[in-house]
Predicted model as a PDB file, atoms N, CA, C, CB and O in Angstrom, pLDDT in the B-factor column:
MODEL        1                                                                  
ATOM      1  N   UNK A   1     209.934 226.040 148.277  1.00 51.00           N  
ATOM      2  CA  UNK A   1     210.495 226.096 149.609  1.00 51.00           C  
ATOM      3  C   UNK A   1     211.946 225.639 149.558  1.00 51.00           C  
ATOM      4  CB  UNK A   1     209.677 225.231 150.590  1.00 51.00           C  
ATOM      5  O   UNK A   1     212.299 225.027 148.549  1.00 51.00           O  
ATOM      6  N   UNK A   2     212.810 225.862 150.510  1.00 56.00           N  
ATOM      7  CA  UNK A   2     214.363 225.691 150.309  1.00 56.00           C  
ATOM      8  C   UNK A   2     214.166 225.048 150.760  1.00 56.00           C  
ATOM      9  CB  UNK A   2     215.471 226.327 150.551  1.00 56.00           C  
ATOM     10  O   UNK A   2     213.210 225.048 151.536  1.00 56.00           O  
ATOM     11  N   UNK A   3     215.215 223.731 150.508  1.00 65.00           N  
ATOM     12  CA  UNK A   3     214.937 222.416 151.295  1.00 65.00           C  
ATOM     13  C   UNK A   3     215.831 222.883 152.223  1.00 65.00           C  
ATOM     14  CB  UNK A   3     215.221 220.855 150.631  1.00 65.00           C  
ATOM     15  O   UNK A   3     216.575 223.846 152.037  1.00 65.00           O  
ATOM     16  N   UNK A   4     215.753 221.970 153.594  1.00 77.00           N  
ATOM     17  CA  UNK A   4     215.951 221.622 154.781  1.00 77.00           C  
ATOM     18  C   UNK A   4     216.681 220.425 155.284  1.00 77.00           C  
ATOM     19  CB  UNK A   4     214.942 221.625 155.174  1.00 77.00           C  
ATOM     20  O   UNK A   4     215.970 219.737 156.016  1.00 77.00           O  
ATOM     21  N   UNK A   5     217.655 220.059 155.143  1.00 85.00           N  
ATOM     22  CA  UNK A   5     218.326 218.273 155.267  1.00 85.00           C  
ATOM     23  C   UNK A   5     217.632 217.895 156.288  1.00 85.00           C  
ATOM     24  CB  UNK A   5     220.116 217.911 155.657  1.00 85.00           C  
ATOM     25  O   UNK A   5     217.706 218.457 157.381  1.00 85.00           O  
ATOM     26  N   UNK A   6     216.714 216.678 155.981  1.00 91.00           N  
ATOM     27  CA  UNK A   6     216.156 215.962 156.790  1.00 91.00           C  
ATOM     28  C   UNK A   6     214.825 216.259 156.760  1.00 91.00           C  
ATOM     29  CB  UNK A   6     216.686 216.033 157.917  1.00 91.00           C  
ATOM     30  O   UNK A   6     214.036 215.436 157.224  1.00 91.00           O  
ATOM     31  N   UNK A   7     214.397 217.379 156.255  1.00 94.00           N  
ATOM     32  CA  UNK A   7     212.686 217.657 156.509  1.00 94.00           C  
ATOM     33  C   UNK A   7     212.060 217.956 155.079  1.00 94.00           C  
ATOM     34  CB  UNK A   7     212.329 219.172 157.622  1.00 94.00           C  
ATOM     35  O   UNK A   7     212.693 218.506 154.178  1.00 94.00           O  
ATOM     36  N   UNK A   8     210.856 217.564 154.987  1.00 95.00           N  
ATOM     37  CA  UNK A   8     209.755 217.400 154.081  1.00 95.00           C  
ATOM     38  C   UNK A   8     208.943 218.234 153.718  1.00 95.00           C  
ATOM     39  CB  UNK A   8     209.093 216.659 154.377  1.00 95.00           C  
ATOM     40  O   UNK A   8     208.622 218.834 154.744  1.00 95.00           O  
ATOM     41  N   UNK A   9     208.412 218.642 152.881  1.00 93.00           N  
ATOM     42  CA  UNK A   9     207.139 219.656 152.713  1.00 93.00           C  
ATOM     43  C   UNK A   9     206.235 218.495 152.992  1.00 93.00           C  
ATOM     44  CB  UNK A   9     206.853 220.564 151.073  1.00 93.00           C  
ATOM     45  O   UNK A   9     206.704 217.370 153.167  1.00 93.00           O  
ATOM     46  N   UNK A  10     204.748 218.779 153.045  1.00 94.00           N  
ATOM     47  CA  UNK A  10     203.917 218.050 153.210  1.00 94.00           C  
ATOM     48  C   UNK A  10     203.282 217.257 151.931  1.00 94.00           C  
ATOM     49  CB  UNK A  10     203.169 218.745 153.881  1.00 94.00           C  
ATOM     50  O   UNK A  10     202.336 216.477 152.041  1.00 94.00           O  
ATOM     51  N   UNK A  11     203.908 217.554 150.759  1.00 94.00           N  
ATOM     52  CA  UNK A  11     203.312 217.102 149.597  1.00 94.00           C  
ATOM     53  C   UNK A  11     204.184 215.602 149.531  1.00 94.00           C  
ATOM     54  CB  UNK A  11     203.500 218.270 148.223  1.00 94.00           C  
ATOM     55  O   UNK A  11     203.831 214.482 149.164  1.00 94.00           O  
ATOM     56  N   UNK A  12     205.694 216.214 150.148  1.00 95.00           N  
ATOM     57  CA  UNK A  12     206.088 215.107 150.034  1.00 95.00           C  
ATOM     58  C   UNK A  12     206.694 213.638 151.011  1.00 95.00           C  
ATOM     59  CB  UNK A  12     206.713 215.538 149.388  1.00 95.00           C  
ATOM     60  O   UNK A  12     207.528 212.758 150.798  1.00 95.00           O  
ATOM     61  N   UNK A  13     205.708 213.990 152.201  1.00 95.00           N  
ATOM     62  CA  UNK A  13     205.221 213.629 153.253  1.00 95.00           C  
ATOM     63  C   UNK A  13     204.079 212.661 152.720  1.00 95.00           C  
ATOM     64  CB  UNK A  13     204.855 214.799 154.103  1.00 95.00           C  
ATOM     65  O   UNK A  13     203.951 211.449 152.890  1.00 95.00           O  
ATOM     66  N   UNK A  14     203.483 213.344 152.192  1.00 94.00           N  
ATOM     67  CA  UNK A  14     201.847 212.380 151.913  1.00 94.00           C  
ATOM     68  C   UNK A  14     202.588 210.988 150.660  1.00 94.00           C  
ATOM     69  CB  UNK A  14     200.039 213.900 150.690  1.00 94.00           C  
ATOM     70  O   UNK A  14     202.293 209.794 150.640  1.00 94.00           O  
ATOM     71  N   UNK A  15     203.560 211.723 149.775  1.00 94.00           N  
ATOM     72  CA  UNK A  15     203.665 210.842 148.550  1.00 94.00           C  
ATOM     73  C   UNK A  15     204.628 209.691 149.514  1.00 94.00           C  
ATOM     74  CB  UNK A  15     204.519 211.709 146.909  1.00 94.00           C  
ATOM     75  O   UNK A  15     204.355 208.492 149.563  1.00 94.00           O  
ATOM     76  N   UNK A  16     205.481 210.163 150.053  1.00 92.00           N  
ATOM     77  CA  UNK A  16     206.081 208.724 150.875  1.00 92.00           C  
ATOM     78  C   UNK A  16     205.428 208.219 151.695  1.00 92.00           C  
ATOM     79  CB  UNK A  16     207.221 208.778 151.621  1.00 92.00           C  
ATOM     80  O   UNK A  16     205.454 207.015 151.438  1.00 92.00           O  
ATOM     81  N   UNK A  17     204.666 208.440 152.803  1.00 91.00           N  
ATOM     82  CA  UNK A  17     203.414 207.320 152.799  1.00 91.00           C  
ATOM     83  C   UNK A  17     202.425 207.345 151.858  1.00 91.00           C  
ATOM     84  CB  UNK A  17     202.624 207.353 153.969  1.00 91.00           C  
ATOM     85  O   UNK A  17     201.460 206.660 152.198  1.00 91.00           O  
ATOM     86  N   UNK A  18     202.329 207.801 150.963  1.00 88.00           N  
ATOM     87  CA  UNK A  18     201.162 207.048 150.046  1.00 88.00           C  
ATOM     88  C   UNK A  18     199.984 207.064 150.796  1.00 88.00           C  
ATOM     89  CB  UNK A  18     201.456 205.471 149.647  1.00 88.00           C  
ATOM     90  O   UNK A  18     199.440 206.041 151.213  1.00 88.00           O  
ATOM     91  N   UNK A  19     199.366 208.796 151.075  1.00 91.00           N  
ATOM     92  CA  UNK A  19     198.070 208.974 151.527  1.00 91.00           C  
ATOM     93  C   UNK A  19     197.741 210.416 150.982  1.00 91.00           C  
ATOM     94  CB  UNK A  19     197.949 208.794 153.134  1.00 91.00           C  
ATOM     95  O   UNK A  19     198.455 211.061 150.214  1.00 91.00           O  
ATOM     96  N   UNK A  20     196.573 210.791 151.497  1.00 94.00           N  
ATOM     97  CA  UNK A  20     195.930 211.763 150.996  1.00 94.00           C  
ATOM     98  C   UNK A  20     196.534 213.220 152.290  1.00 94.00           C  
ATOM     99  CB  UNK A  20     194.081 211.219 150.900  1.00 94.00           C  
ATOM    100  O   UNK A  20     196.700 213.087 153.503  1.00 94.00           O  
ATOM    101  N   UNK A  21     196.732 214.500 151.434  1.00 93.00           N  
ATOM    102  CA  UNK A  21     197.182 214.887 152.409  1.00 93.00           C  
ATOM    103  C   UNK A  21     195.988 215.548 153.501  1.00 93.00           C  
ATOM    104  CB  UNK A  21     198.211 215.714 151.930  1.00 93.00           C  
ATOM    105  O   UNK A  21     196.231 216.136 154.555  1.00 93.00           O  
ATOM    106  N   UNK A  22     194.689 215.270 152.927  1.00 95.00           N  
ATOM    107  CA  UNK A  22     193.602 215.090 154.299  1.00 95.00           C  
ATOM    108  C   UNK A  22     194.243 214.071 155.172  1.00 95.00           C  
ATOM    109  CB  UNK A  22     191.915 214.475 153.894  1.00 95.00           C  
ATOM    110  O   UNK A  22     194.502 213.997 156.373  1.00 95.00           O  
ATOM    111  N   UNK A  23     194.323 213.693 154.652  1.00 93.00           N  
ATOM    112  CA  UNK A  23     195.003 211.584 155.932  1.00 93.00           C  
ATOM    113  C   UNK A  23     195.918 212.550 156.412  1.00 93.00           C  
ATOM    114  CB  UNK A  23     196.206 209.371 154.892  1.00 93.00           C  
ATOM    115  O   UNK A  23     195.296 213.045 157.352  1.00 93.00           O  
ATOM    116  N   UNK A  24     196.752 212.987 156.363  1.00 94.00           N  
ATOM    117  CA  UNK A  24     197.851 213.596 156.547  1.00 94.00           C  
ATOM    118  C   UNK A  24     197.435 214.478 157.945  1.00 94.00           C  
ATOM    119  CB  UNK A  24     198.299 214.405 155.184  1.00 94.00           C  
ATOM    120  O   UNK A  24     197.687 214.237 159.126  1.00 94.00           O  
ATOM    121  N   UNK A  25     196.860 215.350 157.454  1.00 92.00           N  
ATOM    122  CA  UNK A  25     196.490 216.443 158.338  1.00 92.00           C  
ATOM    123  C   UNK A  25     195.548 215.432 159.627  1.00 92.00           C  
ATOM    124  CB  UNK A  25     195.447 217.817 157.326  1.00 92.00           C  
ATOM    125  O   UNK A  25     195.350 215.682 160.816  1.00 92.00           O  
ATOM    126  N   UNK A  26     195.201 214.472 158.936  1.00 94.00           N  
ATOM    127  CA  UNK A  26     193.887 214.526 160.379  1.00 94.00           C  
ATOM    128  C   UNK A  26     194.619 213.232 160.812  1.00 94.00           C  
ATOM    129  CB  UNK A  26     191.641 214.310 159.997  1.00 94.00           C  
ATOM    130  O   UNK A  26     193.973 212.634 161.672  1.00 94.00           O  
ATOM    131  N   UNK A  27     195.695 212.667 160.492  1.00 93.00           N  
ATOM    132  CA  UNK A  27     196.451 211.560 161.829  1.00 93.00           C  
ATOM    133  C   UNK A  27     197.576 212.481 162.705  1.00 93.00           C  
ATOM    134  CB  UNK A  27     197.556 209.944 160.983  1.00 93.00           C  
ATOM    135  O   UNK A  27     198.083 212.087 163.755  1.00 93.00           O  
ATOM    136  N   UNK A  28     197.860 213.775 162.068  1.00 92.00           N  
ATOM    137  CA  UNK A  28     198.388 214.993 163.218  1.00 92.00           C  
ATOM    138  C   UNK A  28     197.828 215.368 163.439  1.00 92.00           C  
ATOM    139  CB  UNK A  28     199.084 215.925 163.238  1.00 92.00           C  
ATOM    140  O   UNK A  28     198.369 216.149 164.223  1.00 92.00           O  
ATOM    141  N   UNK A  29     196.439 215.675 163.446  1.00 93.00           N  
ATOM    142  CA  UNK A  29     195.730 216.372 164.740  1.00 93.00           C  
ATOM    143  C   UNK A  29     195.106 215.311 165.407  1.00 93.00           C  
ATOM    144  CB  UNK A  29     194.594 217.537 164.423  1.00 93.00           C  
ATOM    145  O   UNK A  29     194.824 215.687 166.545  1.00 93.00           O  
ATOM    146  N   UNK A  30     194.568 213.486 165.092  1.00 93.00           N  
ATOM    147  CA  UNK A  30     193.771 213.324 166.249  1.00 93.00           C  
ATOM    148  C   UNK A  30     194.859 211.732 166.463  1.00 93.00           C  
ATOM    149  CB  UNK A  30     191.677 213.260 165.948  1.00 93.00           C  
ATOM    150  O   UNK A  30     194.256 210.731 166.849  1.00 93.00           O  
ATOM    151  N   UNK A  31     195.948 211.645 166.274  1.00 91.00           N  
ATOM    152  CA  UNK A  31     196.964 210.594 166.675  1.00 91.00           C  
ATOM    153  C   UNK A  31     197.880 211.271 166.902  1.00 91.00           C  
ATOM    154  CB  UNK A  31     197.342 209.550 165.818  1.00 91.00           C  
ATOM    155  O   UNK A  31     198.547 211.970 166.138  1.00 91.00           O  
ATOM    156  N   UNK A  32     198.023 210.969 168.777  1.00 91.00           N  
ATOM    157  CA  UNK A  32     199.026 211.372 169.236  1.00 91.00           C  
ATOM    158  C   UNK A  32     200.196 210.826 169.286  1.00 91.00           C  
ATOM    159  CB  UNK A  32     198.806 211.612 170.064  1.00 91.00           C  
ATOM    160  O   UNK A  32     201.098 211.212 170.028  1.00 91.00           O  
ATOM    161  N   UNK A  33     200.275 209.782 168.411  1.00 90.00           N  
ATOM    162  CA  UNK A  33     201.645 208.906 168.495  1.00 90.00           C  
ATOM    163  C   UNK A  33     202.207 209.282 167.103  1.00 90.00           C  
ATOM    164  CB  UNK A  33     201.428 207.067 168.709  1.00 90.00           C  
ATOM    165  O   UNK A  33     203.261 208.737 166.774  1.00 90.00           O  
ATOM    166  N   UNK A  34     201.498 210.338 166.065  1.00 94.00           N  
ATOM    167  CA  UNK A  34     202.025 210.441 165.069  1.00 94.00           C  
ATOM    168  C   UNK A  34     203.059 211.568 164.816  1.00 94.00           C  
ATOM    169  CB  UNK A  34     201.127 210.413 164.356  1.00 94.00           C  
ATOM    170  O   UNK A  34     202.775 212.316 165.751  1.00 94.00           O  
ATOM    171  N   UNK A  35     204.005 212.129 164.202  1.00 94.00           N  
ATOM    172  CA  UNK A  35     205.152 213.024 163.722  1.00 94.00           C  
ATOM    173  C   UNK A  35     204.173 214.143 163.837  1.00 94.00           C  
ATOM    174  CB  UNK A  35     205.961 212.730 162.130  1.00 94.00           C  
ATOM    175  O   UNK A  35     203.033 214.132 163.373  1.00 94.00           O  
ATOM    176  N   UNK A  36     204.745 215.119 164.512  1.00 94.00           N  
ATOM    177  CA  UNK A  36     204.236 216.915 164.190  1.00 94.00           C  
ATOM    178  C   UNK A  36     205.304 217.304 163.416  1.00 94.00           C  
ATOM    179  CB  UNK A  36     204.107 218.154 165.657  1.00 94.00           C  
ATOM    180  O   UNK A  36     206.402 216.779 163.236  1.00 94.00           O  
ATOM    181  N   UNK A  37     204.797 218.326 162.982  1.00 94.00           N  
ATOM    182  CA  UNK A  37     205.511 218.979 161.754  1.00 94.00           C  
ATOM    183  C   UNK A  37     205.959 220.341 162.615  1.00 94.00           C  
ATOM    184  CB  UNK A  37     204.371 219.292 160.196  1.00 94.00           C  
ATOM    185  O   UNK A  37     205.308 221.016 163.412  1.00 94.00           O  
ATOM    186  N   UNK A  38     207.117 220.453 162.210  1.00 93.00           N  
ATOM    187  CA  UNK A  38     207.409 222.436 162.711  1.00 93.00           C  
ATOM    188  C   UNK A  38     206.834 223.474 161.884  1.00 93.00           C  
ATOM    189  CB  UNK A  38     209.145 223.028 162.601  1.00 93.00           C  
ATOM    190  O   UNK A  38     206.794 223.650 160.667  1.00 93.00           O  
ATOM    191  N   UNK A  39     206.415 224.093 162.852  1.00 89.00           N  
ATOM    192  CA  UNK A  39     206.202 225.877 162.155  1.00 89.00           C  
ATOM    193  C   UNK A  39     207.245 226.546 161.463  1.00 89.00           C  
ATOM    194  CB  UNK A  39     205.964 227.039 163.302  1.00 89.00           C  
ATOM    195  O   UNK A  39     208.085 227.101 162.172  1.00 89.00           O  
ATOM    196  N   UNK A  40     207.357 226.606 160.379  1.00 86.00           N  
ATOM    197  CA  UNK A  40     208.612 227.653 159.966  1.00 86.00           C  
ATOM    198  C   UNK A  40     207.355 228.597 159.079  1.00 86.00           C  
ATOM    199  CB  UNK A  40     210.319 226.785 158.754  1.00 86.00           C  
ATOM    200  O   UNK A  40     206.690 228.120 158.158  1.00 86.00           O  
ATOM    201  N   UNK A  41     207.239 229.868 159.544  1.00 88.00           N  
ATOM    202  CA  UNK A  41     206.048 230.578 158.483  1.00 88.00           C  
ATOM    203  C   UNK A  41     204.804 230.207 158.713  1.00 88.00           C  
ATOM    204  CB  UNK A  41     206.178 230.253 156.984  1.00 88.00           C  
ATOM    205  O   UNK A  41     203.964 229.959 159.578  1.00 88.00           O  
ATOM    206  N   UNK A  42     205.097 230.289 157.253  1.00 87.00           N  
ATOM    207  CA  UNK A  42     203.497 229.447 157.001  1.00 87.00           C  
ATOM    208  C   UNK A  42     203.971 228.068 156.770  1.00 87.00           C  
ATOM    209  CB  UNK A  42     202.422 230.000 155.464  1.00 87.00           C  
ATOM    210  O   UNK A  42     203.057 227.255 156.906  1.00 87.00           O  
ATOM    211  N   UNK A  43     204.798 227.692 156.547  1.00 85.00           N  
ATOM    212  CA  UNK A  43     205.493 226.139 156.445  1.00 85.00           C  
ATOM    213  C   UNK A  43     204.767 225.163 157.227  1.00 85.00           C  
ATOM    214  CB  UNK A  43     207.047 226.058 157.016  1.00 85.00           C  
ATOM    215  O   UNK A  43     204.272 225.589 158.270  1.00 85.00           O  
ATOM    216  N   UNK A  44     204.625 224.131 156.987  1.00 88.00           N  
ATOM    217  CA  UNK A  44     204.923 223.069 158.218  1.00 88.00           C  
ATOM    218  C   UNK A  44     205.861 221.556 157.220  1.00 88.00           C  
ATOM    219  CB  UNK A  44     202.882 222.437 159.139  1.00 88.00           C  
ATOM    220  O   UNK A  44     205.385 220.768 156.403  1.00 88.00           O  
ATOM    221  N   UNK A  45     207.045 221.657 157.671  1.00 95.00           N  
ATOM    222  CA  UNK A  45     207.953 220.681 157.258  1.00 95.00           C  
ATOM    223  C   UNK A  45     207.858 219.565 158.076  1.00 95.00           C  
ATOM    224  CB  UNK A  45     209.253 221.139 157.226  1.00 95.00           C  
ATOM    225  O   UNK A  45     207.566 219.848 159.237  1.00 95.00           O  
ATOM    226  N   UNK A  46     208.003 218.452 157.852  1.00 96.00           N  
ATOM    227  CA  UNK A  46     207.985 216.895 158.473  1.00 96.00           C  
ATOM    228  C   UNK A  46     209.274 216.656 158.708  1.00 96.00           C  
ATOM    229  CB  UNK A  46     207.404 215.670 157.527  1.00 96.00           C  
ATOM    230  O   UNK A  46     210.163 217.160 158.022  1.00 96.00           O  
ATOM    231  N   UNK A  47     209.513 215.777 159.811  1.00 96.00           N  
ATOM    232  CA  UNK A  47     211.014 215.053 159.962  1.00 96.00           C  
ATOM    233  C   UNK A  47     210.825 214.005 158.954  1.00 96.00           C  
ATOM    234  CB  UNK A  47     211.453 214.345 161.589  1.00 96.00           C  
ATOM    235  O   UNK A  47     209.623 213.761 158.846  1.00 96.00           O  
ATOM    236  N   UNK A  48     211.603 213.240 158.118  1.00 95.00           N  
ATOM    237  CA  UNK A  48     212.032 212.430 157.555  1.00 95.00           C  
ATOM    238  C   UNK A  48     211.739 211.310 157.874  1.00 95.00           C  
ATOM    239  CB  UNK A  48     212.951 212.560 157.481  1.00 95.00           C  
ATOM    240  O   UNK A  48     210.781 210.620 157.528  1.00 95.00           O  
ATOM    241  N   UNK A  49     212.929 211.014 158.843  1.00 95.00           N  
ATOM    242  CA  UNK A  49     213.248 210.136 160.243  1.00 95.00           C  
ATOM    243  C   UNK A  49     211.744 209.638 160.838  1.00 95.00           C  
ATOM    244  CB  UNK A  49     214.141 211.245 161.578  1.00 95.00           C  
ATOM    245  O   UNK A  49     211.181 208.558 160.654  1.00 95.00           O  
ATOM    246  N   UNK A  50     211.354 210.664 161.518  1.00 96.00           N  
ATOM    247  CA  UNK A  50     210.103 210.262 162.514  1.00 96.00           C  
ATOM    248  C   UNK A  50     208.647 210.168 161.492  1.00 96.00           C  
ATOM    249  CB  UNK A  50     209.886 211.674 163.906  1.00 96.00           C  
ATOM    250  O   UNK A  50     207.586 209.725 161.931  1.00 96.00           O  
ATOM    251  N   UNK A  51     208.780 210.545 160.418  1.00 94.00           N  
ATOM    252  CA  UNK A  51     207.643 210.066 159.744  1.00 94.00           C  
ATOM    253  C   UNK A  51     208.237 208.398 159.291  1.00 94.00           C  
ATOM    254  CB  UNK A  51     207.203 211.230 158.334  1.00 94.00           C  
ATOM    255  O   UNK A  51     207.479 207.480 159.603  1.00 94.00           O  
ATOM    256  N   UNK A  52     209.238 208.118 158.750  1.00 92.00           N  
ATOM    257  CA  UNK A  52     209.645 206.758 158.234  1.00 92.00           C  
ATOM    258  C   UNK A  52     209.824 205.605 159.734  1.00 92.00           C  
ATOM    259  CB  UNK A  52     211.315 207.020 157.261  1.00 92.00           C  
ATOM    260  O   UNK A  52     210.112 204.417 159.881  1.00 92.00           O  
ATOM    261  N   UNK A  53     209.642 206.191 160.198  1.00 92.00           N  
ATOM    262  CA  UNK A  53     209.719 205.442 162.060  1.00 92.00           C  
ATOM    263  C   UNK A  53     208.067 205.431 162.368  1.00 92.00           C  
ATOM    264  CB  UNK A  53     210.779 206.830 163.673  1.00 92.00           C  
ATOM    265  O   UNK A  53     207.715 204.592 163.197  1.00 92.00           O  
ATOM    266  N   UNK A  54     207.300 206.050 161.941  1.00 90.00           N  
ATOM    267  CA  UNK A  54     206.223 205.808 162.316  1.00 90.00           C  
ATOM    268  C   UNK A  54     205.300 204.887 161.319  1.00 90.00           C  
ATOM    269  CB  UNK A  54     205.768 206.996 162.620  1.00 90.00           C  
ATOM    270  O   UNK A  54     204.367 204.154 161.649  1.00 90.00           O  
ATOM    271  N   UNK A  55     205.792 205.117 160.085  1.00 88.00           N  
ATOM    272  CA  UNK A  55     205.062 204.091 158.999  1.00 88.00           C  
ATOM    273  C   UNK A  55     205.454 202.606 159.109  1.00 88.00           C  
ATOM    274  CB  UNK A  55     205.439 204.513 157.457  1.00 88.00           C  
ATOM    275  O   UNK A  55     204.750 201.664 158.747  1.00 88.00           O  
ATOM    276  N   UNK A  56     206.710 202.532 159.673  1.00 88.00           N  
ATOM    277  CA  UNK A  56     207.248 201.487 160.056  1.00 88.00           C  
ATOM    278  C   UNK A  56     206.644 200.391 161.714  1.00 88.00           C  
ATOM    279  CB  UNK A  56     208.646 202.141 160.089  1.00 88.00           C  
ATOM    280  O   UNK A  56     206.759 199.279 162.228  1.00 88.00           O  
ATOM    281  N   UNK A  57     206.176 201.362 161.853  1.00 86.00           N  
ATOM    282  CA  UNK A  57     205.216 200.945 163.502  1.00 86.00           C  
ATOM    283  C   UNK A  57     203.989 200.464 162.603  1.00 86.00           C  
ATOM    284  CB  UNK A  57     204.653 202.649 164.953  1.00 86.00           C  
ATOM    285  O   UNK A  57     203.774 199.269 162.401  1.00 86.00           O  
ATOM    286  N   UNK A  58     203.300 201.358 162.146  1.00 80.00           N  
ATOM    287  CA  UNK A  58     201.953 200.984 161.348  1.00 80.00           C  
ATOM    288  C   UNK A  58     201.904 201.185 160.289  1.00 80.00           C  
ATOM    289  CB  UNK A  58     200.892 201.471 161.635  1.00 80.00           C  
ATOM    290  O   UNK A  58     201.733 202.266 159.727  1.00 80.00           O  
ATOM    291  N   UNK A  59     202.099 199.791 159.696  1.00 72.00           N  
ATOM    292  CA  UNK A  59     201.977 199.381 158.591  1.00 72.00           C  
ATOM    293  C   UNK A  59     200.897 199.622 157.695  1.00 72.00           C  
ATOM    294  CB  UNK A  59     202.123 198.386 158.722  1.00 72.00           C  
ATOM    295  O   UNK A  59     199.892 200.182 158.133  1.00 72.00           O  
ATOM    296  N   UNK A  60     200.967 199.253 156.422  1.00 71.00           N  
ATOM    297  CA  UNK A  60     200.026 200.518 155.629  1.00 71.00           C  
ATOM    298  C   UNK A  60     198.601 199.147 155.563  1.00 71.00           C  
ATOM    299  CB  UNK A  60     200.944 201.356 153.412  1.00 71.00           C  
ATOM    300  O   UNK A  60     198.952 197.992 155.802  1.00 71.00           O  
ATOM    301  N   UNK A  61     197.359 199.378 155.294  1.00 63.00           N  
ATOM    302  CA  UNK A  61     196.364 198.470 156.103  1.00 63.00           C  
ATOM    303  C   UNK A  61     195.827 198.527 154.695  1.00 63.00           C  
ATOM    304  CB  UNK A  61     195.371 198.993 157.641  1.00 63.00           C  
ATOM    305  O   UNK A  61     195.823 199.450 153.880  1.00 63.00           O  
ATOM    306  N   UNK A  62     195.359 197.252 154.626  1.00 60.00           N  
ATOM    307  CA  UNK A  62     195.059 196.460 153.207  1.00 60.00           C  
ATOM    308  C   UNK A  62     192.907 196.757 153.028  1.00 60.00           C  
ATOM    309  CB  UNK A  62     195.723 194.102 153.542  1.00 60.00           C  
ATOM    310  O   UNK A  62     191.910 196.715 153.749  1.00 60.00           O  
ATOM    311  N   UNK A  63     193.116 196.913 152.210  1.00 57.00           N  
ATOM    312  CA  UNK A  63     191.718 197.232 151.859  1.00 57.00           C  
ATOM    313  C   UNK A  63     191.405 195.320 151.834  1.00 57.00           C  
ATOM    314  CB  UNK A  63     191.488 198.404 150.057  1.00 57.00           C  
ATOM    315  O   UNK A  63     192.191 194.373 151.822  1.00 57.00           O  
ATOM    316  N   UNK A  64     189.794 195.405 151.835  1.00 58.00           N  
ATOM    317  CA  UNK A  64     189.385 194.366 151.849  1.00 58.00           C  
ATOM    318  C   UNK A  64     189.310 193.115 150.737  1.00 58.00           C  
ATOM    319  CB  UNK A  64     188.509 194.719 152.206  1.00 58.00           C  
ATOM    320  O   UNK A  64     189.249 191.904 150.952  1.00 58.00           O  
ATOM    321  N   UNK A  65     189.341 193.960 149.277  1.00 60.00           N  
ATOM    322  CA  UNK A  65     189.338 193.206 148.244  1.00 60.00           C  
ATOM    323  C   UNK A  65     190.661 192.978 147.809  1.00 60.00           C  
ATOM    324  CB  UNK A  65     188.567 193.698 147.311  1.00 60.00           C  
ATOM    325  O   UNK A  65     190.782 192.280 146.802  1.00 60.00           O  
ATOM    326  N   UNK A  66     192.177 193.630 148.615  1.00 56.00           N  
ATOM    327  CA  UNK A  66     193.180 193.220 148.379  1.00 56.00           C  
ATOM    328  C   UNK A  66     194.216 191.818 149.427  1.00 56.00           C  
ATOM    329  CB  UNK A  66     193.633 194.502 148.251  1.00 56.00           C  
ATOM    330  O   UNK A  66     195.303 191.263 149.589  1.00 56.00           O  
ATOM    331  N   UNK A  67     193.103 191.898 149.759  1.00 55.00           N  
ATOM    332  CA  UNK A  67     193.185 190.731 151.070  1.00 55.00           C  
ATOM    333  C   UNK A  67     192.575 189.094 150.271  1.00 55.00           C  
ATOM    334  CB  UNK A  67     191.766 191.380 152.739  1.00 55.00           C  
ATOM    335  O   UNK A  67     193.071 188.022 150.618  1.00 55.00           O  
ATOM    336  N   UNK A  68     191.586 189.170 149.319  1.00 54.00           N  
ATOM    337  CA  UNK A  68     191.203 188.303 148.793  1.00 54.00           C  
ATOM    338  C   UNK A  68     191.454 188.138 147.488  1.00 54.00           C  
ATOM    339  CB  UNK A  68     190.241 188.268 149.036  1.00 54.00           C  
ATOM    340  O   UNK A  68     191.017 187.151 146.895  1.00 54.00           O  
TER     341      UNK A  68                                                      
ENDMDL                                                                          
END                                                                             
């Protein structure tokens, strides 16, 4: 894909938060406070910005055995 200044493919969307890109897909469809991605095509590119603004709201959540 040609990059875009400022926008993401989704592969590399998931690797900067550090999730699965299932996680990915299913906190844009059932969190409405999270970044939508634009349609370009078949594309869907991420803002940068509003994904790093939202990881920054919610912080990444500690599994239980890394807590102890």
């Amino acid at each position: 894909m040609e990059q875009i200044n400022g926008w993401i493919t989704s592969g590399e969307a998931c690797e900067r938060l550090e999730i699965a890109w299932r996680t990915l897909y299913h906190l844009h469809r059932q969190s409405p406070d999270f970044p939508k991605p634009k349609k370009i095509g078949r594309t869907l590119p991420w803002e940068e910005k509003a994904l790093d603004a939202s990881r920054d709201e919610h912080p990444k959540r500690q599994r239980i055995e890394d807590v102890h």
